[in-house]
C-alpha positions in Angstrom: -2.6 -45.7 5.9 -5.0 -45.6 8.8 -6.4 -43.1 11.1 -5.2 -43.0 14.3 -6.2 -40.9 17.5 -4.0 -37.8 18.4 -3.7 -35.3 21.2 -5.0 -31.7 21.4 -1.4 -30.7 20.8 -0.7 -32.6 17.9 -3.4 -32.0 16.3 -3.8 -28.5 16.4 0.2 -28.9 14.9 -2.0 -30.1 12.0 -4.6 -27.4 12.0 -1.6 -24.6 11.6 -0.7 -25.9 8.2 -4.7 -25.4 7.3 -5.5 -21.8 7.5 -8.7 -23.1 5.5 -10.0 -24.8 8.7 -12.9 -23.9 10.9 -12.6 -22.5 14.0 -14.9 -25.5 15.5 -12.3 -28.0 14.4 -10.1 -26.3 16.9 -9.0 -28.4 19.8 -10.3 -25.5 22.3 -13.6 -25.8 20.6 -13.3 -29.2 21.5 -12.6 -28.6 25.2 -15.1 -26.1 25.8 -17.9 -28.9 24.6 -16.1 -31.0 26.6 -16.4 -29.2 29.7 -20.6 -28.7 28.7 -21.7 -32.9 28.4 -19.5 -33.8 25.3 -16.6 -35.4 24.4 -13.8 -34.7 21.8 -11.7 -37.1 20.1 -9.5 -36.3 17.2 -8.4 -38.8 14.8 -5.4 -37.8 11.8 -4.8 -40.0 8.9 -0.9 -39.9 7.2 0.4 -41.1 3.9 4.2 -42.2 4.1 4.5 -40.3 7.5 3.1 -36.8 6.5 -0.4 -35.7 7.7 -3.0 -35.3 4.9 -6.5 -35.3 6.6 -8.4 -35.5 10.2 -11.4 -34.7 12.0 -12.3 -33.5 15.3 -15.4 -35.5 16.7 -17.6 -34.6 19.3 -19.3 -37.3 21.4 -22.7 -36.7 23.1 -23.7 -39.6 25.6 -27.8 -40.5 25.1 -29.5 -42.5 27.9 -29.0 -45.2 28.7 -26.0 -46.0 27.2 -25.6 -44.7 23.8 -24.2 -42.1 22.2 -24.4 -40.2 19.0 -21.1 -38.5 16.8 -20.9 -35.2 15.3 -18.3 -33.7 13.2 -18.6 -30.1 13.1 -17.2 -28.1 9.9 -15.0 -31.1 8.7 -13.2 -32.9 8.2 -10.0 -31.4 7.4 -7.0 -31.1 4.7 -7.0 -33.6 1.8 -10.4 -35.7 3.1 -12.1 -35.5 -0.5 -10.0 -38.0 -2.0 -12.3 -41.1 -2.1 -9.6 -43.4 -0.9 -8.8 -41.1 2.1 -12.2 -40.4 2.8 -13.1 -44.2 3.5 -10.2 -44.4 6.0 -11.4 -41.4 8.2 -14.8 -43.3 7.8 -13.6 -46.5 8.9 -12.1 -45.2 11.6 -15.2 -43.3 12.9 -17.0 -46.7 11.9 -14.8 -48.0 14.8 -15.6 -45.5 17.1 -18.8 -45.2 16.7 -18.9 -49.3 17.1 -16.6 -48.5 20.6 -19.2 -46.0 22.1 -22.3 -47.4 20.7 -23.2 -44.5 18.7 -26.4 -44.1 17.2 -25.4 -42.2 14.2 -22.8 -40.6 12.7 -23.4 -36.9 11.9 -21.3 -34.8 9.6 -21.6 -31.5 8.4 -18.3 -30.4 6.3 -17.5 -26.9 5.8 -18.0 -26.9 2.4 -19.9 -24.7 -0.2 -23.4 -25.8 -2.3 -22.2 -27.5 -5.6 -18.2 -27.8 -4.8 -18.7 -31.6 -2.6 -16.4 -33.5 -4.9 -17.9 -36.7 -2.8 -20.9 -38.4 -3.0 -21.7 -39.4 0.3 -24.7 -40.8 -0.6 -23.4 -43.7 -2.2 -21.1 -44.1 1.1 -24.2 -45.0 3.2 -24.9 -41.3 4.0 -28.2 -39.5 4.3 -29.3 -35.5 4.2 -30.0 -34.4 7.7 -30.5 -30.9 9.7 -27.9 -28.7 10.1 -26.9 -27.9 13.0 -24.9 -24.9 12.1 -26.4 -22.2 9.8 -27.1 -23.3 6.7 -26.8 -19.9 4.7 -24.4 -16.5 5.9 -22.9 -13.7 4.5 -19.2 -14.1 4.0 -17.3 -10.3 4.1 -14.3 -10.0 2.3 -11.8 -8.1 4.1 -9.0 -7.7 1.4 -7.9 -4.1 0.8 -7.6 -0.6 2.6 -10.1 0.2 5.1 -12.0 2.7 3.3 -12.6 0.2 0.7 -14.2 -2.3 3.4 -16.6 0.9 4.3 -17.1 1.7 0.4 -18.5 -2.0 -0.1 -21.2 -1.6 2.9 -24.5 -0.5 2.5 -24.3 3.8 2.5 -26.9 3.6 5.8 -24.7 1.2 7.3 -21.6 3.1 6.7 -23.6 6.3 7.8 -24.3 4.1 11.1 -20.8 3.4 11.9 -19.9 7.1 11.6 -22.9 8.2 13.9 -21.9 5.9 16.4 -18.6 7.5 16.8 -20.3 10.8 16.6 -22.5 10.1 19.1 -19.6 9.6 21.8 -20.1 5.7 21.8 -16.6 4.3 22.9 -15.6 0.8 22.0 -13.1 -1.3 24.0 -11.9 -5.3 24.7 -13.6 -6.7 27.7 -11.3 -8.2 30.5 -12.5 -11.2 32.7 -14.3 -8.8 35.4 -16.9 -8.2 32.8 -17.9 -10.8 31.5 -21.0 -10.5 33.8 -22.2 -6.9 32.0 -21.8 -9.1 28.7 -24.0 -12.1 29.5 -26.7 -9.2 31.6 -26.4 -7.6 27.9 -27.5 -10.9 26.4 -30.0 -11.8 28.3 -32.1 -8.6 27.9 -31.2 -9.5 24.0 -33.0 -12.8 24.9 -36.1 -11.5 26.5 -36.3 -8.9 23.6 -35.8 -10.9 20.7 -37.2 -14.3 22.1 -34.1 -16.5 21.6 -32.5 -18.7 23.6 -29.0 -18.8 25.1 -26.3 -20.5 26.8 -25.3 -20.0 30.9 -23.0 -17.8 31.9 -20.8 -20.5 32.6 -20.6 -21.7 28.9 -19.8 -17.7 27.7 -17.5 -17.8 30.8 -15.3 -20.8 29.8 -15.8 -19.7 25.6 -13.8 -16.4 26.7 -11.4 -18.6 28.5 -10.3 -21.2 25.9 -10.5 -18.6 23.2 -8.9 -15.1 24.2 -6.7 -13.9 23.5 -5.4 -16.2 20.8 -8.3 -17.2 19.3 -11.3 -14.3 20.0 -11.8 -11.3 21.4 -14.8 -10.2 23.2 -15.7 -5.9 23.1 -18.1 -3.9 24.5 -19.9 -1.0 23.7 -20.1 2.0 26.1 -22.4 4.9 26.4 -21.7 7.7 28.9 -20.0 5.0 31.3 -22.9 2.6 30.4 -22.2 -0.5 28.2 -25.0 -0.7 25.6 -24.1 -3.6 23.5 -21.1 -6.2 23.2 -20.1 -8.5 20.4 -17.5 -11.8 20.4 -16.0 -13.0 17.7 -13.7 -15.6 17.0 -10.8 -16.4 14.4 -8.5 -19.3 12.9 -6.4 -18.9 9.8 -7.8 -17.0 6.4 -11.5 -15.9 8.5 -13.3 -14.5 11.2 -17.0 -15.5 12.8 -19.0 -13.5 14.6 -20.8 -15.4 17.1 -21.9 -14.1 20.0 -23.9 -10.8 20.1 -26.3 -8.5 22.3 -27.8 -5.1 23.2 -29.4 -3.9 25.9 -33.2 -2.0 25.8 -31.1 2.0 26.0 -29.6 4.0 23.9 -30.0 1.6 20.9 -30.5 4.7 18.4 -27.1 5.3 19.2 -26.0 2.3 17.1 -23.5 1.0 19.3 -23.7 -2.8 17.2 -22.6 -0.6 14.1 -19.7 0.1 16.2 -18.8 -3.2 17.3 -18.7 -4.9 13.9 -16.6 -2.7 12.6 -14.1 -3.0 16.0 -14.3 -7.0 15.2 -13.5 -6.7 11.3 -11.2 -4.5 12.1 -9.6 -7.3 14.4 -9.6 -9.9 11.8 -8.5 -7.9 8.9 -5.2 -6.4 11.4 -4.6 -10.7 12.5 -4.6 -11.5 8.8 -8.2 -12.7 8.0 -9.5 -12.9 4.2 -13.2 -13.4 5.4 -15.4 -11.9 8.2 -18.3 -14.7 8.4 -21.4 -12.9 9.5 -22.6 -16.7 10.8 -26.0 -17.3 9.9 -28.8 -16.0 8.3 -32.6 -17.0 6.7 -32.0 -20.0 4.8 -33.6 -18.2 1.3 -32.3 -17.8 -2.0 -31.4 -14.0 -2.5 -34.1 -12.8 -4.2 -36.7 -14.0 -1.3 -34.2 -12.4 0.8 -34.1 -9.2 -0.7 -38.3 -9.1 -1.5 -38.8 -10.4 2.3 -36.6 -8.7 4.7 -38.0 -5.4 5.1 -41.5 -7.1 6.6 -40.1 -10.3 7.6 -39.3 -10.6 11.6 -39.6 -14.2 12.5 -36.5 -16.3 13.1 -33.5 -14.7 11.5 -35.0 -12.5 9.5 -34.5 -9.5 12.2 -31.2 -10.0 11.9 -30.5 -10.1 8.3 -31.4 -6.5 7.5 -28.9 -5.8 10.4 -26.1 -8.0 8.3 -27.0 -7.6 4.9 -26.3 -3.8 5.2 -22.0 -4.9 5.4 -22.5 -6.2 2.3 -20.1 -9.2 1.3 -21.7 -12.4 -0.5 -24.6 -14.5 0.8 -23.5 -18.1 0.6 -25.1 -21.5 1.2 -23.2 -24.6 2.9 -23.3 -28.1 1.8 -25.3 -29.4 4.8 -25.5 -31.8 6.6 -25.5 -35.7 6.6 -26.3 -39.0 8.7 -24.5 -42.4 8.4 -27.3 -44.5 10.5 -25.6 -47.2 12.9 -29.1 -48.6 14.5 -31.9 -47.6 12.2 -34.9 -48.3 14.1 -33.5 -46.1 17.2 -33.1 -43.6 14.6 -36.7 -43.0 13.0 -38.0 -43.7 16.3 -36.0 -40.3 17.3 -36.8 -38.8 14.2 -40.4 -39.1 14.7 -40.3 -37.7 18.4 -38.4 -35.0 16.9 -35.5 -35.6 18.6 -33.1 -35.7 15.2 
């Protein structure tokens, strides 16, 4: 067996048999960091001619010529075999050795306490996550009512009074895309965050809708208020993009939109609605801290906690270390 590099279509032929897969494995994933600086290779290991595991790797140039590798949310498929790990890492050894990467970065989509691997002993290191580190994952399995039973009574009060209140939900087309990102950059200004360019939400919504996303907006008396995208592949939903403007906010108009987006996911087949990223605390600081906390995402996890589902913490994230000293130089500048 050995790893070899596939094409967008074949491996997303792959990802179809893995409704278990994150959405940033997804080839378009891949294509919309491509189009933003990166590169995306994909690499698929088989055993006797069928496909057990692969990865999708994204490739970010560093001056002057180097390059560091990041696997987002995988691998894929059977990958937690030792023996078929160390062929997807030899591979990526090769790669890395072809593009003069720096490091190796890896952050599987696993739970705390169920990585069967100990990547440790195969020359990893812990590193920072990119991706969230702790969320709130929303089981969508049963009737409707059920979903709103589980929530938080003010947050199922909130969806009610939304509708009550005349606000009118509906799927965005391409013409306004520009109300969305205006939408998010008042969020910006507001809540002191940063964001992408309109080009980058542009191209997301092209890649991903219809198939993959969907992107809604909130209305008020003719005037959109808020607007939420969220994305899906196989057994789960992730909602990542959100905003709302400075007006008519006590008209709850987010309250609104979640429900529009699990109701999406739960209608295409979803198991989980992935709320995507909250304070990285153990539950009880959580639930002692939020009601005074406002710093980082702590004004947002009142917002989520209220739709109830399970607060879970990923694996992390982990380095394999091609050119040490370039790597604790970067370290201590920050830069890693």
């Amino acid at each position: 067996m050995d790893a070899q590099e596939v094409d967008a279509r074949t491996w997303m032929a792959f990802l179809e048999r893995h409704p278990e897969a994150h959405v940033l494995q997804t080839a378009p994933w891949g294509d919309l960091k491509a189009d933003f600086g990166w590169q995306a290779r994909r690499l698929l290991l088989a055993e006797r001619g069928e496909p057990r595991a692969g990865l999708q790797v994204l490739i970010r140039p560093l001056p002057p010529s180097f390059c560091i590798l990041y696997v987002p949310k995988g691998p894929v498929g059977d990958w937690q075999r030792p023996e078929i790990f160390r062929m997807l890492l030899a591979a990526l050894d090769r790669l890395a050795r072809e593009t003069r990467a720096l490091w190796l970065r890896i952050e599987p989509d696993v739970l705390e306490g169920e990585l069967q691997l100990d990547l440790t002993a195969l020359g990893f290191r812990p590193a920072s996550p990119v991706q969230p580190r702790r969320t709130i994952l929303v089981s969508l399995e049963g009737e409707e009512e059920a979903l709103l039973q589980a929530m938080h009574p003010k947050t199922r009060y909130n969806i009610r009074l939304a509708e009550r209140k005349g606000v009118q939900v509906r799927e965005a087309r391409p013409e306004d895309l520009p109300l969305f990102y205006r939408l998010l950059q008042q969020t910006a200004a507001r809540d002191r965050f940063a964001i992408h360019t309109f080009d980058y939400y542009r191209t997301a919504y092209e890649r991903f809708v219809p198939h993959l996303a969907r992107l809604w907006l909130a209305f008020y008396e003719e005037e959109a208020v808020a607007a939420l995208m969220a994305f899906a592949w196989g057994e789960r939903a992730w909602y990542f993009y959100g905003a709302s403007g400075d007006r008519h906010r006590e008209k709850m108009p987010t309250y609104a939109l979640q429900w529009a987006a699990m109701r999406w996911a739960r209608a295409r087949g979803c198991r989980w609605y992935d709320l995507w990223g909250i304070p990285d605390e153990d539950p009880e600081v959580l639930e002692a801290q939020f009601t005074t906390r406002r710093d980082g995402l702590w004004g947002v996890y009142r917002f989520k906690r209220g739709f109830g589902g399970r607060v879970v913490r990923w694996v992390g994230a982990f380095d394999r270390v091609y050119s040490p000293l370039l790597y604790r130089f970067l370290q201590r500048l920050g830069l890693v």
